[in-house]
VOTOR-590984 format. One line per field, with one value per atom (N, C-alpha, C): x, y negated, z; atom name; residue number from 1. Coordinates in Angstrom, 2 decimals. Last residue first. Example, Ala and Ser with C-alpha at 12.3 -4.5 7.8 and 13.67 -1.06 7.14 Angstrom:
2
u = (12.85; 13.67; 12.90; 13.19; 12.30; 13.20)
v = (2.25; 1.06; -0.03; 5.69; 4.50; 3.30)
w = (7.08; 7.14; 7.87; 7.80; 7.80; 7.80)
atom = (N; CA; C; N; CA; C)
nr = (2; 2; 2; 1; 1; 1)
//
This chain:
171
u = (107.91; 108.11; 109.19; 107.30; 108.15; 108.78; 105.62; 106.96; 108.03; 103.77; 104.02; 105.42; 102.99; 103.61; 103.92; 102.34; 103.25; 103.79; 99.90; 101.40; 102.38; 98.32; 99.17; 100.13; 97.81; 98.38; 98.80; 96.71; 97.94; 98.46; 94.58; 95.41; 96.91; 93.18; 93.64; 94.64; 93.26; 93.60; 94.12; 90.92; 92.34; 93.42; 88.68; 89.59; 90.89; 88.28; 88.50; 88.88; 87.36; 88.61; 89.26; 85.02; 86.49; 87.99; 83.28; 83.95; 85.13; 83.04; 83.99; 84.47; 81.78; 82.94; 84.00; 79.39; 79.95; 81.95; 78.90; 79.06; 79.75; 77.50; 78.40; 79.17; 75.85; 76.82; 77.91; 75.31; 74.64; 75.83; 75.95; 75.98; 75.41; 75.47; 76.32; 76.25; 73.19; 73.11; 74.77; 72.90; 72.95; 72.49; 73.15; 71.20; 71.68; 75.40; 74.36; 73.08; 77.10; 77.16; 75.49; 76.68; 76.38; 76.32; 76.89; 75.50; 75.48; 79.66; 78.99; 77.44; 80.60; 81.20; 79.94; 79.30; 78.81; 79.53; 81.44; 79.96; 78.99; 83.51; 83.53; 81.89; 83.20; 83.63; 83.01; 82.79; 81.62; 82.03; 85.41; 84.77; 83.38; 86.34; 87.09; 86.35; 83.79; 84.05; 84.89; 84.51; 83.16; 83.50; 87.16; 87.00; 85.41; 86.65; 87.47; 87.22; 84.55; 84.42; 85.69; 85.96; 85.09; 84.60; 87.82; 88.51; 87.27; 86.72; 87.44; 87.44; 84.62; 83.96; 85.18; 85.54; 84.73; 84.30; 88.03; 87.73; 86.80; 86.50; 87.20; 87.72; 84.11; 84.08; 85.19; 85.36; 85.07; 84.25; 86.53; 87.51; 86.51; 84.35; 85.05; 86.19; 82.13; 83.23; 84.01; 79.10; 79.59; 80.94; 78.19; 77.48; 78.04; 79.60; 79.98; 79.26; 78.82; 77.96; 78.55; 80.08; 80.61; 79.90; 79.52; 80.70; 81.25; 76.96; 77.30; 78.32; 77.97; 77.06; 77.34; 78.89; 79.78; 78.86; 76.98; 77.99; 78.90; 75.06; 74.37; 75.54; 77.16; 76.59; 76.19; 76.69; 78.25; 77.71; 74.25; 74.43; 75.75; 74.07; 73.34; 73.72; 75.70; 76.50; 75.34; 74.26; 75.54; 76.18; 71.97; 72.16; 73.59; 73.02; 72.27; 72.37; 74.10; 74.92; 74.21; 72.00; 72.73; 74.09; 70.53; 69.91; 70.84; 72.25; 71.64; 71.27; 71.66; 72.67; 72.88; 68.97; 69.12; 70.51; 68.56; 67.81; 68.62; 69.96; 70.35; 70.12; 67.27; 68.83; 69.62; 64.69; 65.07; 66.46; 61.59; 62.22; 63.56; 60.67; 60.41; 61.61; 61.06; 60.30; 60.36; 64.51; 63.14; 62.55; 67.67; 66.36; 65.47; 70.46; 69.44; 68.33; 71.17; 70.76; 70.59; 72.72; 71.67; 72.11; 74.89; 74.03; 72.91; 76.77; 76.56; 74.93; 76.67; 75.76; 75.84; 77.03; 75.57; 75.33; 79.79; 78.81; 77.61; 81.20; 80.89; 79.74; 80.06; 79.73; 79.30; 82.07; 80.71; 79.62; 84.28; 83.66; 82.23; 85.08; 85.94; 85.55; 83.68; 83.71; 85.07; 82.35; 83.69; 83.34; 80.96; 80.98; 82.50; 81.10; 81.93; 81.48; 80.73; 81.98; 82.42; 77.36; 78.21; 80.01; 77.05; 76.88; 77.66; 77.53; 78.15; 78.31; 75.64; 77.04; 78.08; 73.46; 73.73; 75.47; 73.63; 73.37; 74.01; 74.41; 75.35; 75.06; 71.88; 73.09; 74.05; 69.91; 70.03; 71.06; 70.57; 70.81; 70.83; 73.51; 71.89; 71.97; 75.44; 75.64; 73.97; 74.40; 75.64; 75.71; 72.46; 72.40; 73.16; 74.77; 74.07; 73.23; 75.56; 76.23; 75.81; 73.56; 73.45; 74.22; 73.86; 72.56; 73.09; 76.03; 75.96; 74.51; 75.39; 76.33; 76.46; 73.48; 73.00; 73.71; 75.09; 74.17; 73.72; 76.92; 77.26; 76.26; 75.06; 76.00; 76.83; 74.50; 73.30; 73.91; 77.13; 76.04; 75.27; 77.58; 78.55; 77.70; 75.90; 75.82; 76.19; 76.33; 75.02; 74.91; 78.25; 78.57; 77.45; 77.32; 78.62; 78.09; 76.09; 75.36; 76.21; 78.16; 77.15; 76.00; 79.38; 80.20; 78.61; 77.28; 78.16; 78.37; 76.89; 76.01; 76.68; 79.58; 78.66; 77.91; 79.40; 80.13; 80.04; 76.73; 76.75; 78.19; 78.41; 77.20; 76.77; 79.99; 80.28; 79.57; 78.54; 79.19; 79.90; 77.00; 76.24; 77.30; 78.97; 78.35; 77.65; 79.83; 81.22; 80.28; 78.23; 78.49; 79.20; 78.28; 76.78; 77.37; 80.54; 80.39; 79.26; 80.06; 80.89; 80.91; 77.85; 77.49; 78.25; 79.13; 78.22; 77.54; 81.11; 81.35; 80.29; 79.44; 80.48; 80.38; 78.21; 77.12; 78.76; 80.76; 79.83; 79.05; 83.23; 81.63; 81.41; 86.53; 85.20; 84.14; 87.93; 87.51; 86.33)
v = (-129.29; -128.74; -129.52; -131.83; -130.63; -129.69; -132.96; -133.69; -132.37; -131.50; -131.85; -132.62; -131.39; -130.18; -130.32; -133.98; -133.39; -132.08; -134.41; -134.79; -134.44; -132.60; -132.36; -133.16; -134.14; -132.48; -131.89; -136.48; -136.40; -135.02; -135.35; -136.30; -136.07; -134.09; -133.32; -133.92; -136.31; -135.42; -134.41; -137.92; -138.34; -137.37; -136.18; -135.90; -136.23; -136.18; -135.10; -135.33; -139.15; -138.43; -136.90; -138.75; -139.80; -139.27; -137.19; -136.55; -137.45; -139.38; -138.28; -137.46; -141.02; -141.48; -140.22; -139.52; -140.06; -140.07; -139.16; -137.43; -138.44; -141.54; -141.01; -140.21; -143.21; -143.40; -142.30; -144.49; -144.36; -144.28; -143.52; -142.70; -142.87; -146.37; -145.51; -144.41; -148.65; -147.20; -146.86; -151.66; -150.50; -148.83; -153.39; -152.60; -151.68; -154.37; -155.16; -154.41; -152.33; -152.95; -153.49; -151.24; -149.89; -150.75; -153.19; -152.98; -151.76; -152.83; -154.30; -153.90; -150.46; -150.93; -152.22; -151.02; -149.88; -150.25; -153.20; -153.17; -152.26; -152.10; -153.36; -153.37; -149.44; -150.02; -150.64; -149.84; -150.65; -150.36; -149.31; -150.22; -150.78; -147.10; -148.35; -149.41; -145.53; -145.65; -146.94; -145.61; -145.89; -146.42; -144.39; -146.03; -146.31; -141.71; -142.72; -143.77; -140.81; -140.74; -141.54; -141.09; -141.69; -141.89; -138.66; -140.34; -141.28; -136.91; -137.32; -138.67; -135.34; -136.88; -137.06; -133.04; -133.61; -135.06; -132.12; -132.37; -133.24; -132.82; -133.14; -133.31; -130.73; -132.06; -133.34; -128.43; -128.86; -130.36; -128.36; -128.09; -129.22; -127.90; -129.19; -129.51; -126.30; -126.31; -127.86; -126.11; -127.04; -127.31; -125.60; -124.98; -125.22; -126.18; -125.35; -124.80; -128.42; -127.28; -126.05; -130.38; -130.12; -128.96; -130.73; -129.96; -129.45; -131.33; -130.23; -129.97; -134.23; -133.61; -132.08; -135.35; -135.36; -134.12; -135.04; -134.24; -134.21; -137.62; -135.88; -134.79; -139.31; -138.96; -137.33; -139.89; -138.99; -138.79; -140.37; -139.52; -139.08; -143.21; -141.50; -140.89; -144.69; -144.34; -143.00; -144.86; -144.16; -143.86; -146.38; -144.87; -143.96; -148.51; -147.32; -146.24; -149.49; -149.87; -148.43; -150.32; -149.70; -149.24; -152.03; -150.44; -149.73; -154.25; -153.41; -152.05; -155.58; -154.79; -153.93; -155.39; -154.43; -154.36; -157.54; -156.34; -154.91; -159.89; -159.19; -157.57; -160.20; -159.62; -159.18; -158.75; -159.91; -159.38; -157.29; -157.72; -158.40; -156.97; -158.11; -157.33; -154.88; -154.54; -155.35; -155.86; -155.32; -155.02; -156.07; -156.25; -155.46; -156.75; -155.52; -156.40; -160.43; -159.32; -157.85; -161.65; -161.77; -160.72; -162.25; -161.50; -160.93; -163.96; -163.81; -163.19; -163.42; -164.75; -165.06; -160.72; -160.86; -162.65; -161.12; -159.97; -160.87; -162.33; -163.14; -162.45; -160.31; -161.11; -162.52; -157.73; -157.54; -159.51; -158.80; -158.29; -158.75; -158.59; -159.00; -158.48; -157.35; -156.61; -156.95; -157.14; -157.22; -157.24; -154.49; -155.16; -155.65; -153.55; -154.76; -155.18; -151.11; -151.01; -152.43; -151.07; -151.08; -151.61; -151.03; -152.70; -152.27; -148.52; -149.79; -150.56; -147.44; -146.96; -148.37; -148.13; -148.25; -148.40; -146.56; -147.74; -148.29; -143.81; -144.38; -146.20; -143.18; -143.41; -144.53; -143.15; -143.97; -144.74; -141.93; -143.18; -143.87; -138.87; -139.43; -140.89; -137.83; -138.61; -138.74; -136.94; -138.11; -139.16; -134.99; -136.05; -137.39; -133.29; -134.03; -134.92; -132.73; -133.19; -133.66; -131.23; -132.66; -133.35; -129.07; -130.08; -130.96; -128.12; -128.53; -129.52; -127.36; -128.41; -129.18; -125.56; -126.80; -127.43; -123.86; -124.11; -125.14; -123.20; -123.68; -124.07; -121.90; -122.87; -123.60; -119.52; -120.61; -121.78; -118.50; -118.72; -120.14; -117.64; -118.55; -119.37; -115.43; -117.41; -118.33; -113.95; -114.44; -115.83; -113.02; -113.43; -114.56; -111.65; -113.01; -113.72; -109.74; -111.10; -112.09; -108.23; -108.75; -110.06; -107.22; -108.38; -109.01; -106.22; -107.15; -107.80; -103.70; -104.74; -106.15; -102.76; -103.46; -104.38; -101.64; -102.66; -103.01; -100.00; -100.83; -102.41; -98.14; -98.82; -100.06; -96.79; -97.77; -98.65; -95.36; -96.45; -97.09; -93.80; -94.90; -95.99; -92.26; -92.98; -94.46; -91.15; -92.01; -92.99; -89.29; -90.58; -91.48; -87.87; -88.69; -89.52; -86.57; -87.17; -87.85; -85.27; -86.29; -86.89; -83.41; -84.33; -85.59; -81.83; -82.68; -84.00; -80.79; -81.57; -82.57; -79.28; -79.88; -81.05; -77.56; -78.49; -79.63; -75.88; -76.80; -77.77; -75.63; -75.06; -76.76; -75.36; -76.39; -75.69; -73.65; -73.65; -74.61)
w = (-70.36; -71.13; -72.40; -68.68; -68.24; -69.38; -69.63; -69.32; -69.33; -69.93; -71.32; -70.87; -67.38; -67.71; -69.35; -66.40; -65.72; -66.71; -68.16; -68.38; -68.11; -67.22; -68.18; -69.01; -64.78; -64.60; -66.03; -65.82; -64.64; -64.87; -66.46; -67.66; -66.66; -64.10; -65.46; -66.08; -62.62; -62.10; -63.44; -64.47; -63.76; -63.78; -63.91; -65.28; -65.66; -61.02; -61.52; -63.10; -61.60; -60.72; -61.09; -63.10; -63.66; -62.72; -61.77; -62.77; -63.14; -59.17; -59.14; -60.33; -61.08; -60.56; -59.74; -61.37; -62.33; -61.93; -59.04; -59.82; -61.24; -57.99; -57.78; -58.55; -58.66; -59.90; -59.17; -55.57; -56.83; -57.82; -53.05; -53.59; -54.90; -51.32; -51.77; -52.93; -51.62; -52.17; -52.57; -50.80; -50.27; -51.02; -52.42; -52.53; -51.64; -52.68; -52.40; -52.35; -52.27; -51.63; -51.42; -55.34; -54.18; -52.72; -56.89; -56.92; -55.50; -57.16; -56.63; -55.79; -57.53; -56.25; -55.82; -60.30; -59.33; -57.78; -61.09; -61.13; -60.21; -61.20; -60.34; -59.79; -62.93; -61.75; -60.99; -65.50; -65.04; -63.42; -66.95; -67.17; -66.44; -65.85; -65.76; -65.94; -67.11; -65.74; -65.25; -69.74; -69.13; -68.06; -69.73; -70.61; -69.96; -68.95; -68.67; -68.53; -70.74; -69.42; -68.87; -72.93; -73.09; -71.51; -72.99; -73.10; -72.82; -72.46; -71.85; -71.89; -74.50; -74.07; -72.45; -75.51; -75.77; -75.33; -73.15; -74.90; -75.50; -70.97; -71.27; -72.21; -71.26; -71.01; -70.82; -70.75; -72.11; -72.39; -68.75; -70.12; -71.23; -66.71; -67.16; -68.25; -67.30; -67.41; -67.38; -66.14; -67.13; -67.24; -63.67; -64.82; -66.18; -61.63; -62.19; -63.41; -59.81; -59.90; -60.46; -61.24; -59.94; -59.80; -63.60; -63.54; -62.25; -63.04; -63.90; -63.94; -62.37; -61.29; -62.04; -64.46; -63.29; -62.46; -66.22; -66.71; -65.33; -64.73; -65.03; -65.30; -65.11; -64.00; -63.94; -67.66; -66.65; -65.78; -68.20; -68.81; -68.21; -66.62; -66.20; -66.91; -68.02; -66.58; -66.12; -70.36; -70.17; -68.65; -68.87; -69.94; -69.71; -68.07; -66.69; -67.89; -69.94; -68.69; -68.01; -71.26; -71.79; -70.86; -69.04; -69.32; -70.39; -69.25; -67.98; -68.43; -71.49; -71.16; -69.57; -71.72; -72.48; -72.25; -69.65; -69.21; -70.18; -71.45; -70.21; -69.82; -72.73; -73.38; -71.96; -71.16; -71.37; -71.98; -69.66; -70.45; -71.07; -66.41; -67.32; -68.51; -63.81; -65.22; -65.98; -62.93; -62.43; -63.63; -63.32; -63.87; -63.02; -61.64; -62.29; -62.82; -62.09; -61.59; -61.93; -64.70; -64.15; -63.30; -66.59; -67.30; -66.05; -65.46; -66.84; -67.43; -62.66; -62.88; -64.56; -62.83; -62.48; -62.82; -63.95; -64.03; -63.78; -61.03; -62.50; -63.66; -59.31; -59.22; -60.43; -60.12; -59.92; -59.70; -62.32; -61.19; -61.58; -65.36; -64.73; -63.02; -67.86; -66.71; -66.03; -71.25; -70.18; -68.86; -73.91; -72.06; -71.60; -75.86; -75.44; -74.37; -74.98; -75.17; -75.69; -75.13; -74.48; -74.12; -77.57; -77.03; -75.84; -78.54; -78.73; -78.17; -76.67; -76.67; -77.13; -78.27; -76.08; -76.22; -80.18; -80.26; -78.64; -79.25; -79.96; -80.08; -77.87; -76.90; -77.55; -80.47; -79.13; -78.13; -81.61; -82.45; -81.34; -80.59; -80.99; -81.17; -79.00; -80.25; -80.80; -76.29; -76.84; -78.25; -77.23; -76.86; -77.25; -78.00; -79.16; -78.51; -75.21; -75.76; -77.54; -74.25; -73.75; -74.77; -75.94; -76.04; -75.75; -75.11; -76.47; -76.61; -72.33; -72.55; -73.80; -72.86; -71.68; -72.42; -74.23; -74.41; -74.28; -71.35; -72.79; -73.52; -70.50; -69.74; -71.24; -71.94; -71.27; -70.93; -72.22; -73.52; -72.72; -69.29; -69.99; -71.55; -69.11; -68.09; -68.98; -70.77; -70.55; -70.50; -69.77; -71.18; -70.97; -67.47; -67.25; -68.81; -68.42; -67.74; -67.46; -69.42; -70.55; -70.01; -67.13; -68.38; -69.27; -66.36; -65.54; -66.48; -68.47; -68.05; -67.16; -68.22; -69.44; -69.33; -65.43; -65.87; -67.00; -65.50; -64.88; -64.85; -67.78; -68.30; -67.08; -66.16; -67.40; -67.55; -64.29; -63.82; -64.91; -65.87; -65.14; -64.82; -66.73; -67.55; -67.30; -64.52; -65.44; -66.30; -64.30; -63.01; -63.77; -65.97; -65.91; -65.11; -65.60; -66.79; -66.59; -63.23; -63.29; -64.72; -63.93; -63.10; -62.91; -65.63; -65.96; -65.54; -63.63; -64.71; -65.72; -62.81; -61.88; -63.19; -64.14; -63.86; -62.67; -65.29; -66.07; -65.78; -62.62; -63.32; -64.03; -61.45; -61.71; -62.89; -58.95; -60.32; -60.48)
atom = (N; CA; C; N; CA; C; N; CA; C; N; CA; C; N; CA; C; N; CA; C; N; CA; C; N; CA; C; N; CA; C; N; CA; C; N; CA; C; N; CA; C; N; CA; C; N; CA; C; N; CA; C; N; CA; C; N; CA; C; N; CA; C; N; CA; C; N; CA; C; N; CA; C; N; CA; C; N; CA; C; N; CA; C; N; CA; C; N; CA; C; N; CA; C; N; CA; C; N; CA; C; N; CA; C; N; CA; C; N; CA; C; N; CA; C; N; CA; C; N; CA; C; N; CA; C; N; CA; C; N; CA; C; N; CA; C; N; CA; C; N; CA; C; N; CA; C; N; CA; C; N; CA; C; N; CA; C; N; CA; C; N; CA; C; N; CA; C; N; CA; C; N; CA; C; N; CA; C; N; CA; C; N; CA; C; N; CA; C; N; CA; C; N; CA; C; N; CA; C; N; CA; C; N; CA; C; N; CA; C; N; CA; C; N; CA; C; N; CA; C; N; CA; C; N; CA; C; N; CA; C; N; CA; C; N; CA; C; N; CA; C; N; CA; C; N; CA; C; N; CA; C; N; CA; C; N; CA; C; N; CA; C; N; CA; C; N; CA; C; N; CA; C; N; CA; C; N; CA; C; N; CA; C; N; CA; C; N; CA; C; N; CA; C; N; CA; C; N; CA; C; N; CA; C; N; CA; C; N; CA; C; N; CA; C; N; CA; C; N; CA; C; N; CA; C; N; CA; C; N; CA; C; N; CA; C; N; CA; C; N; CA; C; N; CA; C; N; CA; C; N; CA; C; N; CA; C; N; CA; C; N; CA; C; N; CA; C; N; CA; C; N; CA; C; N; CA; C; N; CA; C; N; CA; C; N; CA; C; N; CA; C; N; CA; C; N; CA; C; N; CA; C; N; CA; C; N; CA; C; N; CA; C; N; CA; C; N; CA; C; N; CA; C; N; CA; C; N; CA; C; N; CA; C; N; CA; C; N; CA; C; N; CA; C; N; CA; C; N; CA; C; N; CA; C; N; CA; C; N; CA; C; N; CA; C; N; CA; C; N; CA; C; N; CA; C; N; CA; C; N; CA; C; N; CA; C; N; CA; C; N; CA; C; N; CA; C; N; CA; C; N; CA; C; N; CA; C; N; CA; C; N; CA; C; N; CA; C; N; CA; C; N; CA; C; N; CA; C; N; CA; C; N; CA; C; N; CA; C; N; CA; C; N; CA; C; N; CA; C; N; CA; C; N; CA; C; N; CA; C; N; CA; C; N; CA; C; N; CA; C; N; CA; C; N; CA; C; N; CA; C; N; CA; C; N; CA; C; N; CA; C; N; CA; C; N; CA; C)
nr = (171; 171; 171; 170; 170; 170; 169; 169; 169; 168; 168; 168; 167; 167; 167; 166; 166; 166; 165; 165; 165; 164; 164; 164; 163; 163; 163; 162; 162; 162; 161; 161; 161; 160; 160; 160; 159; 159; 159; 158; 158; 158; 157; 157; 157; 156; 156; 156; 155; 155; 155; 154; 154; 154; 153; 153; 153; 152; 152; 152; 151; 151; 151; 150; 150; 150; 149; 149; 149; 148; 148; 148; 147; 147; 147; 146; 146; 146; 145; 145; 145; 144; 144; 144; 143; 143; 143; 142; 142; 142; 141; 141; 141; 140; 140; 140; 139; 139; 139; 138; 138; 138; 137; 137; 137; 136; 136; 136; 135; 135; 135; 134; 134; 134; 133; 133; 133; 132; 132; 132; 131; 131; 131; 130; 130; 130; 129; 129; 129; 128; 128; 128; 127; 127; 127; 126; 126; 126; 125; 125; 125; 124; 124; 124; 123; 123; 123; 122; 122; 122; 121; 121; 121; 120; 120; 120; 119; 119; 119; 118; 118; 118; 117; 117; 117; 116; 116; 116; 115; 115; 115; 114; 114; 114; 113; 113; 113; 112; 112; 112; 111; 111; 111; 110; 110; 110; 109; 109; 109; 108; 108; 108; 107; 107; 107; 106; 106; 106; 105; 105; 105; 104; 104; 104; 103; 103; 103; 102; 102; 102; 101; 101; 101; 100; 100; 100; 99; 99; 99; 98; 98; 98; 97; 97; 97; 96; 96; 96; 95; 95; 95; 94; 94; 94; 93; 93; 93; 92; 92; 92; 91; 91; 91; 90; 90; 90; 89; 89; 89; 88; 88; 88; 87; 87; 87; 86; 86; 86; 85; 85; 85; 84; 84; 84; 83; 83; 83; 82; 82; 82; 81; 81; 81; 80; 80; 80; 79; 79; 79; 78; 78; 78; 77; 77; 77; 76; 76; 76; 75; 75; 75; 74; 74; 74; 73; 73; 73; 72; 72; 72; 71; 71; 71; 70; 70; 70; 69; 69; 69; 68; 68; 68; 67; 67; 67; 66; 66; 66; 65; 65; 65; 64; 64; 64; 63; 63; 63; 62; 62; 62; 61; 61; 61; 60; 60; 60; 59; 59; 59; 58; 58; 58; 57; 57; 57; 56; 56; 56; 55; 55; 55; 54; 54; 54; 53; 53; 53; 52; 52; 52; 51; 51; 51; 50; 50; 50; 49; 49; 49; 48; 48; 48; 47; 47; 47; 46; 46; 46; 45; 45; 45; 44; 44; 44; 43; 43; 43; 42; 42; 42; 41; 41; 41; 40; 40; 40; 39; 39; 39; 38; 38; 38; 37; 37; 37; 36; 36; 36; 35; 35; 35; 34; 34; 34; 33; 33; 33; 32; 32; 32; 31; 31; 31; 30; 30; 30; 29; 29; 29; 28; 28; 28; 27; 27; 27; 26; 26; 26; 25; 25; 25; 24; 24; 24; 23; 23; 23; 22; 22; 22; 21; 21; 21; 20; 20; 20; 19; 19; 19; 18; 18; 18; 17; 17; 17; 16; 16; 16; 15; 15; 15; 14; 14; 14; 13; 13; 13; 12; 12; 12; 11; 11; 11; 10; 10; 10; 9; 9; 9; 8; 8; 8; 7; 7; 7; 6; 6; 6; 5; 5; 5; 4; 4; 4; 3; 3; 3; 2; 2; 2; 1; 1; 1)
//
């Protein structure tokens, strides 16, 4: 026969142990808010007067190699100034800003869904496009790893465009 304090005691246990999976879900919710959050910022970043200006000049960059490149439009720049310099640094903006989203998605803080919606196509068309350039500059200064998290998010979105074709074929 079960007594009152039997039962009380299993009703208090039921409680705690609800309330400890409430809480769970409610710190998942948490992450996901904060992580999202992060992502909506950076992502008005994106569209600020800044990037968008960068952005432009960017997207007529041509970009046969790394070599015709540099005797068009010079070297990196050091500190001087010069038209060149500003396609250089519209060049380093945008390639840090994937960079930073390549690196965040590898971390996991930053879904890659939604970096794909949002700035797929753009992470594409970047990447194709200064290539030659990052291959050039990782040779000559020796720095593998510069532009990396960039060039792996381009892989990793590859990989997506590929995986739903496959299943938009399929279907």
């Amino acid at each position: 026969m079960v007594d009152i304090q039997t039962i009380s005691i299993a009703i208090a246990s039921a409680g705690v142990f609800l309330a400890a999976i409430y809480y769970i879900f409610q710190i998942r919710h948490q992450d996901k808010m904060r992580h999202l959050d992060l992502f909506m910022r950076l992502y008005s970043t994106w569209g600020s007067e800044d990037i968008n200006k960068a952005h432009r000049r960017f997207n007529v960059i041509e970009v046969e190699d790394y070599d015709s490149f540099v005797k068009k439009y010079g070297p990196m720049p050091g500190s001087e100034e010069t038209e060149s310099s500003q396609t250089w640094s519209d060049i380093d903006r945008i390639g840090w800003f994937f960079n930073l989203m390549g690196f965040l998605v590898k971390e996991r803080i930053v879904h890659i869904k939604l970096v794909d919606e949002l700035l797929g196509y753009w992470v594409i068309k970047a990447w194709e496009t200064i290539k030659p350039l990052v291959y050039g500059w990782r040779k000559q200064y020796n720095i593998p790893e510069s532009f990396y998290w960039f060039e792996n998010l381009y892989n990793e979105m590859k990989k997506r465009e590929q995986k739903l074709q496959s299943v938009n074929t399929k279907a």
